[in-house]
N, C-alpha and C positions, 0 to 999 in steps of 0.2 A: 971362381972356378968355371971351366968351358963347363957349356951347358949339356953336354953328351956326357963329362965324366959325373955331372950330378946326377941325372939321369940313370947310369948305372949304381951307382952309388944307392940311390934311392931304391932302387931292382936288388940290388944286394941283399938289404938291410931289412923290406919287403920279405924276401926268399927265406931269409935266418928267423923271423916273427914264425913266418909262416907253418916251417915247420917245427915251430917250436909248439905249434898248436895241433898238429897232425891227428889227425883222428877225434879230435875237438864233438863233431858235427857231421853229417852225413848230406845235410840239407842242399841245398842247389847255389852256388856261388849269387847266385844274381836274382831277386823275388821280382816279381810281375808287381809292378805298380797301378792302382789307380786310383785320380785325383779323386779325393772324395773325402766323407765325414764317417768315422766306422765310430765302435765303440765295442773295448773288450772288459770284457769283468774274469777277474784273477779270483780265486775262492782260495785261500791259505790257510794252513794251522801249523805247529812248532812244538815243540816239546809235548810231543806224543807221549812217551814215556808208559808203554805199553799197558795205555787206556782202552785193554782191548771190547771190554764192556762197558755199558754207563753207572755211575756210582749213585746210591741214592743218598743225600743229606736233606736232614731236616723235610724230610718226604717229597721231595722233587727229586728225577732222574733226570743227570747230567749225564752230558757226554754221548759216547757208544757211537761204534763204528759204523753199525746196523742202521742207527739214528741219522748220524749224520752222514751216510750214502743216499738218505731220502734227501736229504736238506740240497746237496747236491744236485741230485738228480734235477730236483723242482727248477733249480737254477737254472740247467743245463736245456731246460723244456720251453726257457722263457725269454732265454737269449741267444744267439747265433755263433758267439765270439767269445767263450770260455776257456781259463788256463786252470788247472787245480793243482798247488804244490803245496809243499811242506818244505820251513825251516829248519829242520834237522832235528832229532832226538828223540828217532822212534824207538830206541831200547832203552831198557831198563826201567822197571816199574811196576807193574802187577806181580807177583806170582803168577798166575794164565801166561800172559808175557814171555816172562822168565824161562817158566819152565820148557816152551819151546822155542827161546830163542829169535821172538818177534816172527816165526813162522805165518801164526794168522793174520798178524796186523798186516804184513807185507801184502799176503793175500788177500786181503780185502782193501789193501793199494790197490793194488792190479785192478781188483775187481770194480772198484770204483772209479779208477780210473786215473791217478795221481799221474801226472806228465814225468815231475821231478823233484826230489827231495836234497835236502845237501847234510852231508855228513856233520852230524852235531860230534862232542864231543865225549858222549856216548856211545857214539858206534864203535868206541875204542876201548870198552871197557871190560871186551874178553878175546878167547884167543884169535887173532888174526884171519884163523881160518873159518870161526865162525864167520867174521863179516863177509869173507869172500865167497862163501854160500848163501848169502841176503842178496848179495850185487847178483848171483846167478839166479836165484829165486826172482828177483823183481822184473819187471816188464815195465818199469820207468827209468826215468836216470838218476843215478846218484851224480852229486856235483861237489867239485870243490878245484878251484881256480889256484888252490894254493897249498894242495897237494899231493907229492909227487913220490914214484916209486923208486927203486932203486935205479932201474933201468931208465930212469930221467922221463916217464911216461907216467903221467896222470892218473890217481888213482880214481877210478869211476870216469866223470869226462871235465874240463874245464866248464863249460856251459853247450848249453842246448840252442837250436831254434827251433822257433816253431812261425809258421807261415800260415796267413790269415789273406783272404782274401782281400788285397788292396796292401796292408802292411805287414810287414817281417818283425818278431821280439827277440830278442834277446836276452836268454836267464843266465846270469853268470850264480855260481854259488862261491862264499867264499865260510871256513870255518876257523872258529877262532885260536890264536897260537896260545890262547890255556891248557889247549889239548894237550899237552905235551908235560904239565903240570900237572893237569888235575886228571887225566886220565893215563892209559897204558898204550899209546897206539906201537902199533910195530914198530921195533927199533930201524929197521929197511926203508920207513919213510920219512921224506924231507916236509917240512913245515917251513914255507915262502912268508914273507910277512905279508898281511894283507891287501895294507895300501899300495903295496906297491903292485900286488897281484892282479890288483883288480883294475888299477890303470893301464897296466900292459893290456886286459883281457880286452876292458872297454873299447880301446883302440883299434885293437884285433879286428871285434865283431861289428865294429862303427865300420870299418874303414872295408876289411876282407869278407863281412859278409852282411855288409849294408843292414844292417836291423836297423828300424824304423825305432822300435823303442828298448832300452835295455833298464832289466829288472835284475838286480841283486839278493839274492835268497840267500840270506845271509845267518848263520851260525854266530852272531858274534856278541848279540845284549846291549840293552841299551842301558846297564845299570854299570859303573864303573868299580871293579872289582878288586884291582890294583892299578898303579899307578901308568904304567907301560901298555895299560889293555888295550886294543885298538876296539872302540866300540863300534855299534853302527852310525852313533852320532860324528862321529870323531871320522868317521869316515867320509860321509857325508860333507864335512867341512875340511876334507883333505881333496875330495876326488872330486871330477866333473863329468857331466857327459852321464852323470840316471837320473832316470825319470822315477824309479819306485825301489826303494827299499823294504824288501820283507825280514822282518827280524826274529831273531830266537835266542835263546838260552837266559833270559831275564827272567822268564815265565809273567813277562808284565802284562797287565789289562789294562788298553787303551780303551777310551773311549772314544778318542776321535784321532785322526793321524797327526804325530809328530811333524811339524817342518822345519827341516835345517839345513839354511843356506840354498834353499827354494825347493827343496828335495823332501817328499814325503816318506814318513818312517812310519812302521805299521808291523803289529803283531797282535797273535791270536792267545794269549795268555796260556792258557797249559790243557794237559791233560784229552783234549778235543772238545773242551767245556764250550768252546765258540768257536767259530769260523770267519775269519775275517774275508769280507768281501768290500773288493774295491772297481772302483769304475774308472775307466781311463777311455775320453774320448778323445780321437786320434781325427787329425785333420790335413790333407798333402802330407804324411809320412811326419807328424808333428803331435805331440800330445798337448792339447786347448786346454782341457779341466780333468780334474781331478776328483774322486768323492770317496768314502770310506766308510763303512761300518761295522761292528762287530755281532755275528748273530748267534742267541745262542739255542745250543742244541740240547734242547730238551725231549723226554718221550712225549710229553703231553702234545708237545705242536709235531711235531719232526716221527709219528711212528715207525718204531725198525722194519729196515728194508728183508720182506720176505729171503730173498736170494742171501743176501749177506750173514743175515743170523742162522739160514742151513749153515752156510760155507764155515760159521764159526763153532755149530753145535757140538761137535764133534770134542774141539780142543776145552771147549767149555765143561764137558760129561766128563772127560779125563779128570780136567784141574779138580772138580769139584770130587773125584772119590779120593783124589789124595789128598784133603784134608781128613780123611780118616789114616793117612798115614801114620804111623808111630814113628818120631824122630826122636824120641829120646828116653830112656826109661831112668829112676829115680830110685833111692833106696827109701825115701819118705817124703811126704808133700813140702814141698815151695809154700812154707807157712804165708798168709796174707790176713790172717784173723779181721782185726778190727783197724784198717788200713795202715796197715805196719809200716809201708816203704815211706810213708810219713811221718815217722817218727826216731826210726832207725834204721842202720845198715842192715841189708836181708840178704839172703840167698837170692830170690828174685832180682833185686836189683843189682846186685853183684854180676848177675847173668845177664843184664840188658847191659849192662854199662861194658862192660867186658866182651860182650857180643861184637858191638858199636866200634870199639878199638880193634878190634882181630880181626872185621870187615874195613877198615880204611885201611890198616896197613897191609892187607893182601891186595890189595886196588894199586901199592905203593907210593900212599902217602905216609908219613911219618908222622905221624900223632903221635901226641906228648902225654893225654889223657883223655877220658872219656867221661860225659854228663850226661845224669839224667834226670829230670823232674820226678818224685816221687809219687804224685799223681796220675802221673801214666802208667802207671803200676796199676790193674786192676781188680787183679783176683789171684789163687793160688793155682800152682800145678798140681796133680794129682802125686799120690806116690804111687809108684809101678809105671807101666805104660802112658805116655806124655804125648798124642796127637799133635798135627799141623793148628786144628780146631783149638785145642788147649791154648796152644802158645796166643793165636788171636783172640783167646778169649781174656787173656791174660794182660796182651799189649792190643787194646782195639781199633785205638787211633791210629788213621793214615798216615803218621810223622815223618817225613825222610830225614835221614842223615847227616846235619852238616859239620863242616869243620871250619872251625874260624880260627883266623892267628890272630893272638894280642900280643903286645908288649908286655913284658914281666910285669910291668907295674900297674898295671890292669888286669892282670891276671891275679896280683895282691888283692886288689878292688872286689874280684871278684867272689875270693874265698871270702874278704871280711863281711859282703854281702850273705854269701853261702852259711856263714856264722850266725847269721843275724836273725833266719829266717825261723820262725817259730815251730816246733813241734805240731804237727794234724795239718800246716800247710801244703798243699800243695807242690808246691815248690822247693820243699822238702831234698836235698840233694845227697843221690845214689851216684858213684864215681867207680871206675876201674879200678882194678889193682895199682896201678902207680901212683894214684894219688893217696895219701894218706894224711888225717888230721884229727885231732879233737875239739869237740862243743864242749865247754861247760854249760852249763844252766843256772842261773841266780834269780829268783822270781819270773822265772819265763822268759829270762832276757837271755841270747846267748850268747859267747866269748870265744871265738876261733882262734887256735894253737897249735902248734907242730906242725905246722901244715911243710910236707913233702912236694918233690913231683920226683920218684924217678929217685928219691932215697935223697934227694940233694935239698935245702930250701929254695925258693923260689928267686931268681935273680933279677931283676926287675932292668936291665938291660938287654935280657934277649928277648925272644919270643918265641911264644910258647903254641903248637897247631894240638885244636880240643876240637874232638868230635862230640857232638850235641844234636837235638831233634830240630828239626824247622821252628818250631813254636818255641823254644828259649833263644834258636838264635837272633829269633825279631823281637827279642824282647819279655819275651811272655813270663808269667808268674814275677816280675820284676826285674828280669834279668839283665838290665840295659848294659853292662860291664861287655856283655857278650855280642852287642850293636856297635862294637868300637874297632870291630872286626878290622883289617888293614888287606886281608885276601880271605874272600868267604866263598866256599864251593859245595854246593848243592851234588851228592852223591845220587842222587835220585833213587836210591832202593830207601825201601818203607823198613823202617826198623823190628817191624814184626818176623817180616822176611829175614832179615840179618839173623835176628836169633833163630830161628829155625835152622838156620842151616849151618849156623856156630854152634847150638846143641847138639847136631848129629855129629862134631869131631870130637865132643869131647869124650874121655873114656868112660864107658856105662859099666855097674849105673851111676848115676852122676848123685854125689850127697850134699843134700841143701845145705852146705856151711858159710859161713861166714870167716873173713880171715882176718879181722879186726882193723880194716883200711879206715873207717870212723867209728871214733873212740867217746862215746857219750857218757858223759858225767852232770849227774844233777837232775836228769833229764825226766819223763814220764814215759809209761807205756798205755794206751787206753784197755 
């Protein structure tokens, strides 16, 4: 080919990238170089999940926004050359949170000073126009390289720069195509696959706007979830041309950075429990070394930032008088005597379990049925008047949500386990309406029967999507049947929340019955 028509050919093809990227960036085409040895440190966390305060366990206070804007700061006092973003999945999760719509968390972004965050797949799990008042609330960027509006423009931006004296970075965000599965995003938006999004972008910002170094903030887990998931690993040994990958929606806790395929992978585990902080020394427009730790943000080291816990008091004094809210009145108490949901079908457990299914399929997932440990059961509701306070006092544990698919024949497995479990155990299992079955009892031994799903028996050729708490879908109380998961999605709302706000539709007042979904025979009551 004469070497003029390559030439324009290459100018073409350049011009069609180009504006394919339009509005990308605001930054200056060309950074000021200079030879030399710099060194930036990146501060990250991920799966926010509207951890607007610090939680206390086992009498340590994790977390909190307050906390971890000191932890920041200190950073920020010690080094020249700092980036502060997030992985994605600042909603969904408190109550506080909730109830304003990630209003504070964002604002103590800002306040703090978040560069960029990239949309988890969270940010899609109410109506549209909620999130499109977060993008105008924020004074950072939202990112994601790989999706797009109607109007064929990016929603938020594809990536950021940001210019350091001596070197140019480059943040691309990319978020994962389970969105599109496990959440609700607006039907108006295109979902790009990753790897290929991210090659294009890399290119892009290598070539159009010279960055020195390019960081992927990435939505994508490094836990493999189905088969087809593009993970961060997977990407990693798909793509070339990053130096750092930050990851989200695994809620993992590293201890030291993943490397794969020379490429560090690195995340802050959940809730703002830690902050990952990484070192990147940069040498001629080159990254030399690498280093990574995760720090965590306690109040004992990390005291809350004056300024942040004003900014937050506010939404704080709300959330907390509506736990004196009344969501739901009773014609008589949610019996719980001498730990009943351990031993039999209750009205309580009917109401968690049943909660659990009514909130995944308003999310629009299809759930087949609903599990609860009967353990997590912990006390009765009152009759008459039924507070926010009740219901948590009722379900206390922080458990989110999940839904796991099995195969029919693990799903056999699972009821002949459910059968098996003794009377006073814990593990004790409370189910939705669609499931139904019978225990016999023969010396304390039990014998599972009739078992339903949906009126039909159990077909051990299809598969079956069961929403369940966190703590049975790892396993917990023995439940390994439920670890066989084939596609396992983390709702990130706290099952205490769920019922609360499945109480308030149902028609009042609500009466504690049971509709004989398990059928015990033989059995004891304490």
């Amino acid at each position: 080919m004469h070497l003029k028509r390559i030439v324009l050919v290459c100018i073409a093809c350049f011009t069609v990238v180009s504006t394919a990227f339009a509005g990308g960036t605001t930054a200056n085409r060309i950074a000021e170089r200079h030879y030399g040895e710099y060194e930036l440190v990146v501060l990250h966390t991920n799966d926010h999940h509207g951890s607007t305060v610090a939680k206390v366990t086992n009498g340590v206070s994790r977390g909190g926004l307050a906390e971890r804007a000191t932890f920041i700061k200190s950073v920020r006092a010690e080094h020249a050359n700092v980036l502060v973003v997030d992985a994605g999945d600042v909603n969904t999760g408190s109550a506080l949170s909730n109830m304003f719509n990630a209003e504070p968390d964002i604002k103590a972004y800002n306040a703090i000073g978040y560069e960029a965050v990239t949309f988890g797949n969270h940010e899609f799990d109410k109506n549209f126009s909620v999130l499109e008042k977060q993008l105008e609330q924020s004074n950072f960027d939202w990112l994601s390289a790989n999706i797009k509006r109607s109007d064929g423009s990016y929603l938020g931006k594809p990536y950021v720069i940001k210019d350091f004296d001596g070197f140019r970075v480059g943040i691309i965000g990319l978020t994962t195509l389970r969105t599109k599965v496990i959440a609700s995003p607006d039907p108006s938006l295109t979902f790009i696959d990753e790897i290929s999004a991210a090659r294009r972008t890399i290119a892009y910002v290598r070539l159009w706007e010279q960055a020195d170094v390019i960081i992927i903030l990435g939505h994508l887990g490094d836990v493999l979830e189905t088969a087809d998931q593009t993970t961060s690993k997977k990407l990693a040994e798909a793509v070339s041309g990053i130096d750092l990958i930050i990851d989200g929606h695994s809620h993992s806790k590293f201890e030291e950075p993943l490397f794969v395929n020379g490429v560090p992978i690195v995340t802050a585990n959940e809730w703002g429990k830690f902050v990952g902080q990484a070192i990147l020394n940069i040498k001629d427009g080159k990254v030399t070394n690498f280093s990574w730790k995760p720090v965590e943000i306690t109040s004992a080291v990390y005291a809350p930032d004056p300024a942040i816990t004003a900014l937050l008091q506010p939404y704080v004094d709300q959330a907390e008088a509506s736990l004196k809210e009344v969501v739901m009145q009773t014609s008589a108490a949610f019996e719980f005597g001498n730990r009943l949901p351990r031993f039999k079908e209750t009205a309580s457990g009917d109401l968690c379990a049943d909660g659990m299914a009514y909130y995944v399929r308003s999310i629009g997932v299809p759930v087949d049925f609903a599990l609860q440990n009967g353990g997590g059961v912990r006390a009765e509701l009152p009759a008459g008047d039924v507070t926010k306070e009740d219901i948590l006092t009722m379900l206390p544990f922080d458990n989110y949500v999940y839904v796991v698919t099995l195969k029919g024949s693990d799903v056999i497995d699972l009821f002949n386990f459910i059968g098996s479990i003794s009377q006073g155990n814990g593990g004790w299992a409370q189910v939705s309406k669609e499931a139904r079955y019978t225990i016999t009892y023969a010396d304390g031994t039990g014998t599972i029967s009739e078992v339903t799903i949906n009126g039909q028996p159990i077909d051990p050729n299809k598969t079956y999507k069961i929403a369940t708490n966190d703590y049975m879908a790892g396993g917990g109380d023995g439940y390994t049947a439920l670890t066989r998961s084939i596609d396992t999605f983390n709702t990130s709302m706290l099952i205490n929340d769920i019922v609360i706000e499945y109480a308030k539709t149902l028609p009042q007042p609500v009466e504690p019955t049971t509709d004989g979904r398990i059928t015990v025979i033989g059995g004891i009551e304490p």
